[in-house]
Every structure is written in C-alpha cells, then in structure tokens.
C-alpha positions in Angstrom: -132.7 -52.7 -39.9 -130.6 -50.4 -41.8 -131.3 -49.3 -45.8 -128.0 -48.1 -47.3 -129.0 -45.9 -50.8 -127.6 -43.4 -52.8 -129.3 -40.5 -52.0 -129.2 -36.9 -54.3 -128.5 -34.0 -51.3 -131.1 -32.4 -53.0 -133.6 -35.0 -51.8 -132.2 -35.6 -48.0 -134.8 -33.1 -46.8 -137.4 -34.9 -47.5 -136.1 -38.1 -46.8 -135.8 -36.9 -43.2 -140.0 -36.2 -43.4 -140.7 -40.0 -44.7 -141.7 -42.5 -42.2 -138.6 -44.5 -43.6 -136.3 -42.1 -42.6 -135.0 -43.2 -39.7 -134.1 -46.5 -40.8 -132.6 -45.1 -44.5 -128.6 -44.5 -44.6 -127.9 -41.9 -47.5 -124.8 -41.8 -49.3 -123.7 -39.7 -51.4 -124.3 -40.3 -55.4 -121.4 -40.8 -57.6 -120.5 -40.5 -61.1 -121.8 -38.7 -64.0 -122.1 -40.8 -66.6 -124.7 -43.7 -66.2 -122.1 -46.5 -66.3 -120.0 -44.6 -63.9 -123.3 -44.0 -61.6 -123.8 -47.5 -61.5 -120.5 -48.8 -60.8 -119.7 -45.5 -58.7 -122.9 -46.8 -56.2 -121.5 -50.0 -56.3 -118.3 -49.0 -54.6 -119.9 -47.0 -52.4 -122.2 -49.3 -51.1 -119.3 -52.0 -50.6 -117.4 -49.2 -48.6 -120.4 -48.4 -46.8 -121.2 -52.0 -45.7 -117.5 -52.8 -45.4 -117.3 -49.7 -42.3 -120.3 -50.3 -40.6 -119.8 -54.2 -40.4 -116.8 -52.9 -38.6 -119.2 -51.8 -35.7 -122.0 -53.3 -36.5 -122.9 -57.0 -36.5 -125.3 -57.9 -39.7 -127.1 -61.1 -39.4 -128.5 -60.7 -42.8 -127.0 -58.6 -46.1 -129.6 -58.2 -48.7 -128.8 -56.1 -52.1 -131.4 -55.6 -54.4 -131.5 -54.5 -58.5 -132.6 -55.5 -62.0 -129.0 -55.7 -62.3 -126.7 -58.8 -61.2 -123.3 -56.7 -60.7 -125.1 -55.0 -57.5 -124.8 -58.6 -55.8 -121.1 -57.7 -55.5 -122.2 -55.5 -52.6 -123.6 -58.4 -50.5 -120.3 -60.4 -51.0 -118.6 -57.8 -49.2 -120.2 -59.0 -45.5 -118.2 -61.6 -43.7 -119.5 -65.0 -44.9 -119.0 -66.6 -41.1 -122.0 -64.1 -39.4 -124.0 -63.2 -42.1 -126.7 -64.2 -43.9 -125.9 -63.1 -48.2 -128.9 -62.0 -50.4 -129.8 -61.0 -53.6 -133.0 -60.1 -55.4 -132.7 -60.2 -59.3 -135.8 -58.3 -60.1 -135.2 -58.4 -64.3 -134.1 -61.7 -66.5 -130.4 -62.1 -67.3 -129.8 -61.3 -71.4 -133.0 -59.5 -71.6 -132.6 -57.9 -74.9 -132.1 -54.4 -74.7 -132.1 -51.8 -71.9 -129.4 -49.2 -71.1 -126.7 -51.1 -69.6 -123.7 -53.0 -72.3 -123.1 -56.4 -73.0 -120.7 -56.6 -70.6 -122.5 -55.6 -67.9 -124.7 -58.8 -68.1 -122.5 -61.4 -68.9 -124.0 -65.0 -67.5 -120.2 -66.5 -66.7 -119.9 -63.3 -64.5 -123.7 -63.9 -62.7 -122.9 -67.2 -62.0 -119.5 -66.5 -60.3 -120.7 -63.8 -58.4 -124.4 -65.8 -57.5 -122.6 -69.1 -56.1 -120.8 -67.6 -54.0 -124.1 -66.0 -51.8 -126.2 -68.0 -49.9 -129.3 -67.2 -52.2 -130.5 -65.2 -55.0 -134.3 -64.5 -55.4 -136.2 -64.8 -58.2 -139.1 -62.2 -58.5 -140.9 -64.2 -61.5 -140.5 -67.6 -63.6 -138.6 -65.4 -66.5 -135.8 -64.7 -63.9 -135.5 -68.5 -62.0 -135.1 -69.7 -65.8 -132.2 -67.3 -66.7 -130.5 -67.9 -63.3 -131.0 -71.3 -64.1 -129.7 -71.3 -67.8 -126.3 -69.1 -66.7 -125.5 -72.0 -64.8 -127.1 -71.6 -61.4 -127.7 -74.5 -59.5 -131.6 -74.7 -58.3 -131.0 -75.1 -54.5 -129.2 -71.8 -54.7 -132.4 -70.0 -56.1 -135.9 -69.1 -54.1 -138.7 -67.8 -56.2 -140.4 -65.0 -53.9 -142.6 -62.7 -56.2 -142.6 -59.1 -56.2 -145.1 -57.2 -53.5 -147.5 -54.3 -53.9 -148.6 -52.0 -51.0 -152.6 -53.0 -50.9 -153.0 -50.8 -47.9 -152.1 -48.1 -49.7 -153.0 -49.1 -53.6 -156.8 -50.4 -53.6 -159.5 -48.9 -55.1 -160.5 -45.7 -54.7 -162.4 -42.5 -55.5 -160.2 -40.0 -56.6 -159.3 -37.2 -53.0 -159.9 -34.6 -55.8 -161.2 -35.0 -59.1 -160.2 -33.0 -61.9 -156.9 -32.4 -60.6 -154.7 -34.1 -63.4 -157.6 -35.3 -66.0 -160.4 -32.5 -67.3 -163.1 -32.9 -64.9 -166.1 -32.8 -67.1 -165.2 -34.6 -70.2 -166.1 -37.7 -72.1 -162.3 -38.4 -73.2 -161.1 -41.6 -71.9 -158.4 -40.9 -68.8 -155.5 -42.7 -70.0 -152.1 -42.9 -67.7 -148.7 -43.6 -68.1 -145.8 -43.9 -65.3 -142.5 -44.0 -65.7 -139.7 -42.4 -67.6 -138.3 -41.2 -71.4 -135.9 -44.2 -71.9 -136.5 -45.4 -74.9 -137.3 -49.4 -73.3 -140.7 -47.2 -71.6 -142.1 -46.7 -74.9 -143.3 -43.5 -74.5 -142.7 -42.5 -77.8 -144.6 -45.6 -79.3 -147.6 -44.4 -76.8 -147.5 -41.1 -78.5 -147.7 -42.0 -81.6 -150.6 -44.3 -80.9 -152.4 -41.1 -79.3 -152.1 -39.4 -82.6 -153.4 -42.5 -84.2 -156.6 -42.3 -81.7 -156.8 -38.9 -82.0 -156.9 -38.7 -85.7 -159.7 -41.1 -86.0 -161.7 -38.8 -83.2 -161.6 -40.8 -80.3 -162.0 -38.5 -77.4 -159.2 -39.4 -75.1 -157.0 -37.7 -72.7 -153.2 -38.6 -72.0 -151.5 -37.6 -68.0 -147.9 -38.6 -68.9 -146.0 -39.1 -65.0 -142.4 -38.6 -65.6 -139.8 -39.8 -63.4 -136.2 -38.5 -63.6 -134.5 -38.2 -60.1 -131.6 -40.2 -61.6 -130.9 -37.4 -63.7 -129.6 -39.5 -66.6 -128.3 -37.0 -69.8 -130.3 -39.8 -72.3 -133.6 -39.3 -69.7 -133.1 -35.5 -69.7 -132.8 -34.9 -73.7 -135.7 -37.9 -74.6 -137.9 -35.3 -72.0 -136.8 -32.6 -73.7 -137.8 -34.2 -76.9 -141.2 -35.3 -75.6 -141.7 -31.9 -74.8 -141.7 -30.7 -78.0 -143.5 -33.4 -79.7 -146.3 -32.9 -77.7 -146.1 -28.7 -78.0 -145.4 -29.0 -81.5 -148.0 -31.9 -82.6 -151.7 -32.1 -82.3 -151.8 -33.8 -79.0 -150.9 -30.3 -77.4 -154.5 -30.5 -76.5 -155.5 -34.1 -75.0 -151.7 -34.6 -73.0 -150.8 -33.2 -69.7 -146.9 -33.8 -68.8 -146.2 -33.8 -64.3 -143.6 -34.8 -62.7 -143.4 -37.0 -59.6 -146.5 -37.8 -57.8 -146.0 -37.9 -53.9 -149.7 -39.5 -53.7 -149.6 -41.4 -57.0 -152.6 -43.3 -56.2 -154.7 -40.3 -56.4 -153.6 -40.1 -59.8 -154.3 -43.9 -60.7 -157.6 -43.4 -58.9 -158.6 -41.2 -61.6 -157.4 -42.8 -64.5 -159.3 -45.0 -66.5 -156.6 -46.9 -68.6 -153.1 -47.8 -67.5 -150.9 -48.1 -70.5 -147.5 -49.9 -70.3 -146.3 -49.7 -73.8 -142.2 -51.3 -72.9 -140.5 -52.9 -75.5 -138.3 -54.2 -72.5 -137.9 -56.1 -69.1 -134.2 -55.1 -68.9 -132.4 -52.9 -66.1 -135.9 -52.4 -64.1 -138.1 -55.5 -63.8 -140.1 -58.3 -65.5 -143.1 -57.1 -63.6 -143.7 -53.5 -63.8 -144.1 -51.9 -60.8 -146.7 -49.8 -62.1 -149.3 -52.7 -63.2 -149.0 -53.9 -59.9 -150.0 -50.9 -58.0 -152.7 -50.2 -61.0 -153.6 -54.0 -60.9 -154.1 -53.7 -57.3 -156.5 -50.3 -57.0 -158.6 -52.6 -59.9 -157.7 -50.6 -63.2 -157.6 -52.1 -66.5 -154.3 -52.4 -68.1 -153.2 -52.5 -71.9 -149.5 -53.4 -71.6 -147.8 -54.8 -73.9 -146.2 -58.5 -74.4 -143.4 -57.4 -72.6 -141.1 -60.0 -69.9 -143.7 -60.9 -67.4 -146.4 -59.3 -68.1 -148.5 -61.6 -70.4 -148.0 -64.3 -66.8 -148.5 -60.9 -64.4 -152.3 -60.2 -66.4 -152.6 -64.1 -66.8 -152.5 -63.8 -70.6 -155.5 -61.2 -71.0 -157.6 -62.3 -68.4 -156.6 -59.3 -65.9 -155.6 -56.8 -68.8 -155.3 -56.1 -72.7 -152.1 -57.6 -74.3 -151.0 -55.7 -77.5 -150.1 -58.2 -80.5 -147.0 -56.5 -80.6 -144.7 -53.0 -79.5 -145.8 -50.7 -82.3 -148.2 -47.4 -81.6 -150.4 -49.3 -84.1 -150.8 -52.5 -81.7 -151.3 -50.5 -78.5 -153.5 -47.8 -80.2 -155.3 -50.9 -81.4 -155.2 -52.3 -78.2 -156.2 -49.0 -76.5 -159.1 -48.1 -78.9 -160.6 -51.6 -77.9 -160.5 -50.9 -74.0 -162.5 -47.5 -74.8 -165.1 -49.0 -76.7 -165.5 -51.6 -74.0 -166.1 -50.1 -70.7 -167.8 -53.2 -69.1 -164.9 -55.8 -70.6 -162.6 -52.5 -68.9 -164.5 -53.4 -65.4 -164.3 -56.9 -65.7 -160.4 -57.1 -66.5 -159.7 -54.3 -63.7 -161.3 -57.1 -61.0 -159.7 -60.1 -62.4 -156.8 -57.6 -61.8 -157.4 -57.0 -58.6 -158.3 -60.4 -57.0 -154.4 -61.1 -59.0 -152.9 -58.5 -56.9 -153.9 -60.0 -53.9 -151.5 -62.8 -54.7 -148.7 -59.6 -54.1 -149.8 -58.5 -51.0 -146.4 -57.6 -49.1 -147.6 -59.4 -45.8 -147.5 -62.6 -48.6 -144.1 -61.6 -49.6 -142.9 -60.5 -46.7 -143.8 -63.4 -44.3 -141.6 -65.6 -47.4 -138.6 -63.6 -47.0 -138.8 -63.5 -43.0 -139.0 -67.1 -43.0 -136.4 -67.6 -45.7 -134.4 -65.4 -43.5 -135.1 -67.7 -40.0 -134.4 -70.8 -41.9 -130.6 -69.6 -43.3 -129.6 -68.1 -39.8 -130.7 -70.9 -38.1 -128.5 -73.0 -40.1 -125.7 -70.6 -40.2 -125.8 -70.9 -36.8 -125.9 -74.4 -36.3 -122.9 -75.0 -38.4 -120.8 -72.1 -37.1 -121.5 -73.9 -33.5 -119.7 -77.1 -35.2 
C-alpha cells in the first residue's frame, strides 16, 4: 500500500516519526491561492500516480475528498489492471463552502464518476446527490465514514487541568476545527458572550487547525484573536493549536460544540462528533448535512433549532443545566459510534475491493 499526499516540508520530519510513515508518499504542495492549491494537488497527484504506475503495478486506485474534481486523479490509472475508487465524503451542491460554482457542477461529477468503477458514499445525503446529478445506482456503494475506537473511547483525562481550569465549576466546552466561516466559530462566540452575560460559568478551549495555511483561515484567526482579547470572553476562552493527542483533550471536555452552517468542502459527518461520539461525550451541533441522522435526531446529542449564537447558546445553556440528560446522550452516542468502528468500515471496503478485482480479473482473462 502506498498513500500519495501533499505534504508541507515543514511537516516531513514528523511524518517520518508516525507509524504511517513508511507507507505515506509526500509530494510537494503547490499553489498559493486556495483554488490554485487544490487544482495544483490535483496535477500533482495525477503526475505522481501516472510515474509510479510506470514501475509499479496498482491493483486498486483509491482518491478520496469532500470534493468530486479529486476523482480526476483515480482516472489517471490504466482502466485494464486496476481497480478505480472514489470516496465523496460531502453532498454535491451543498450550499456554501469555500470552493465556486464551478467547482461543483453535477454535469461535470457525473462525467468524471461514470467513468470509475465506483464512487462511495459516506452517508444517505451524498448517495442522493450522486444519485440526483445523474449517477446510475449500481455505480454507487454506501460505506459510512469510520472512527478510531481503539484510540477514541472514553477516558479519564492523562492530565487534568492541562487545557480547562482544573478546579472550577464552569462547564468544559470544546470546539475543533478551523476559522472558515462554514465552522461557525464566530456564531459559537457570540453564543459564549450570550452565556456569559447571563452568568453561566462556562469555559471555552477553542482547537484551531491551520496546516493548509489558507490567507481567509490565517486573517479569520487573526480576527478571533482579537475578539476574544478585546471582548469579555478574554477570561473563560483558551485558543491552542494542534493537538497531537486530541483525545486527551476530548477526555476533558464536557460539551462538544459543532456550530457549522455547512457540510460543504469537508464532510456531512464531522469528523470531530465521531471521535467525540465515540469517547461518549455529549454533542450540541447544529442541523447541519448529516448530523441530525449521525446523533439520530437528538437521541445521541443536542440539535440547535437553527445556525445562530442564539440557537446554540440556547442549545448549550440546556446541556449545562442538564448534566444527567448530558450522560444519557453521551452513551446513546457512544453505542452509535460503534456502528463506525473502522474494522466495520474497513472489512466493507476490503471486500468491495476482492469482489471488483475478482471480476476485473475474470473479464480481462476473456
């Protein structure tokens, strides 16, 4: 198995620490812009794939993005010997997001999907817009999404105290993700002053990730920065950067808030309420792409009525005045994420993977 990714120099180092190392084939990143990063990775992937194939013999191409136009990479392996995947992880015309109109056009999809073996469908939300851009069914497998539940299940925090005050009454609250605009992290904000104005005791770690180094993520930081320094929030909101052991810092959260206004570009189930779903931590998201099926409309987390700070402070002021409803939604969440597990996904995709060679096989024998 080989993973071909764009990979920042900066990070290589480390890279060549991770167990996934060995297997991982950096190439360089390209383009400034974000529309030239993303099409700049997409010609260097093709490149890539196109050289190696030269030497190397794939029985199965697999590209992977919230994004259809990355499928172009897996049409670049030879039809005849391999195998051509991809995963859609986000619906096609999800309003919004930071990609144009033309990037998502359904006439392109389906003349770029047809001509794979399969695309994958990570939810319902993204089979029914495959479906709808003209996609026949027998071209599309639904495998869900998967969650590490070796490495997210619940937990006692390693150390705790080491991102939320350690003797407090303020309720932990967590978000992941970046300054985009679609994360909602300016909506979460607000609601925080909401709470805090009313004198709710509350406490906000705020995880920011930004190794794409995108000029909108960098000056929306550099806002948040000063809205925090500059507001009366200064006190109850800690900013860090990436986590290396992020479930230490789920672990000590008590509320995960998703507070997207979008399922476009990333995916229609957040990564992070799967990982929080799966160490058993209540969720107030709100009614965002998949997550009202992800939480099983309520049942395994808080739904906001709507994308405004005044719905999720709402929302979030309900989960801290009900700490046993908070335990009963974090387990209905958990027994969910079971349903995730990546041996579940991953014995799916194997066998999706068998049953196309096996055929390829067959008819190339012909």
């Amino acid at each position: 198995m080989e993973i071909l990714a764009s990979v920042p120099e900066k990070h290589l180092e480390s890279l060549s620490r991770h167990p996934a190392g060995e297997i991982v084939k950096p190439l360089p990143s390209i383009g400034t812009g974000l529309i030239a990063k993303g099409i700049g990775a997409i010609q260097v992937l093709r490149r890539s794939l196109k050289k190696r194939m030269r030497e190397t013999r794939y029985d199965v191409v697999h590209s992977h993005s919230g994004t259809y136009p990355y499928a172009i990479v897996a049409l670049a392996a030879n039809r005849r010997t391999s195998v051509r995947f991809h995963s859609l992880y986000c619906p096609l015309g999800a309003k919004g997001g930071l990609y144009t109109d033309w990037w998502e056009k359904p006439i392109a999809a389906r003349l770029i999907f047809n001509k794979l073996d399969r695309i994958i469908a990570v939810t319902d939300n993204v089979r029914q817009s495959i479906e709808k851009a003209g996609v026949p069914p027998e071209k599309i497998e639904s495998i869900s999404m998967s969650v590490d539940t070796q490495r997210f299940h619940p937990m006692d925090p390693k150390e705790p105290g080491k991102y939320f005050p350690g003797k407090s009454n303020s309720a932990r609250i967590l978000f992941v993700g970046n300054t985009s605009k679609e994360k909602g992290l300016i909506e979460l904000l607000q609601a925080m002053r909401i709470l805090t104005r009313k004198g709710i005791p509350l406490f906000l770690v705020v995880a920011v990730e930004n190794q794409s180094q995108i000029k909108e993520y960098t000056s929306r930081f550099d806002y948040v920065k000063r809205l925090v320094a500059e507001s009366e929030l200064a006190q109850s909101v800690q900013l860090v950067g990436l986590i290396d052991h992020i479930e230490n810092l789920y672990a000590e959260s008590d509320l995960v808030v998703i507070p997207w206004n979008t399922s476009r570009g990333p995916s229609d189930y957040p990564m992070v309420a799967m990982e929080a779903m799966a160490m058993g931590k209540c969720i107030v998201s709100t009614p965002v792409g998949g997550c009202p099926k992800l939480l099983i409309d309520g049942k395994a987390g808080i739904l906001t009525t709507g994308f405004s700070a005044e719905s999720i402070s709402t929302a979030i002021e309900f989960a801290i005045n009900h700490p046993e409803l908070r335990r009963t939604k974090g387990q209905a969440a958990l027994e969910a994420a079971n349903h995730f597990s990546l041996e579940k996904s991953g014995n799916r995709m194997i066998n999706l993977y068998e049953r196309l060679l096996k055929r390829k096989i067959q008819g190339n024998e012909k």
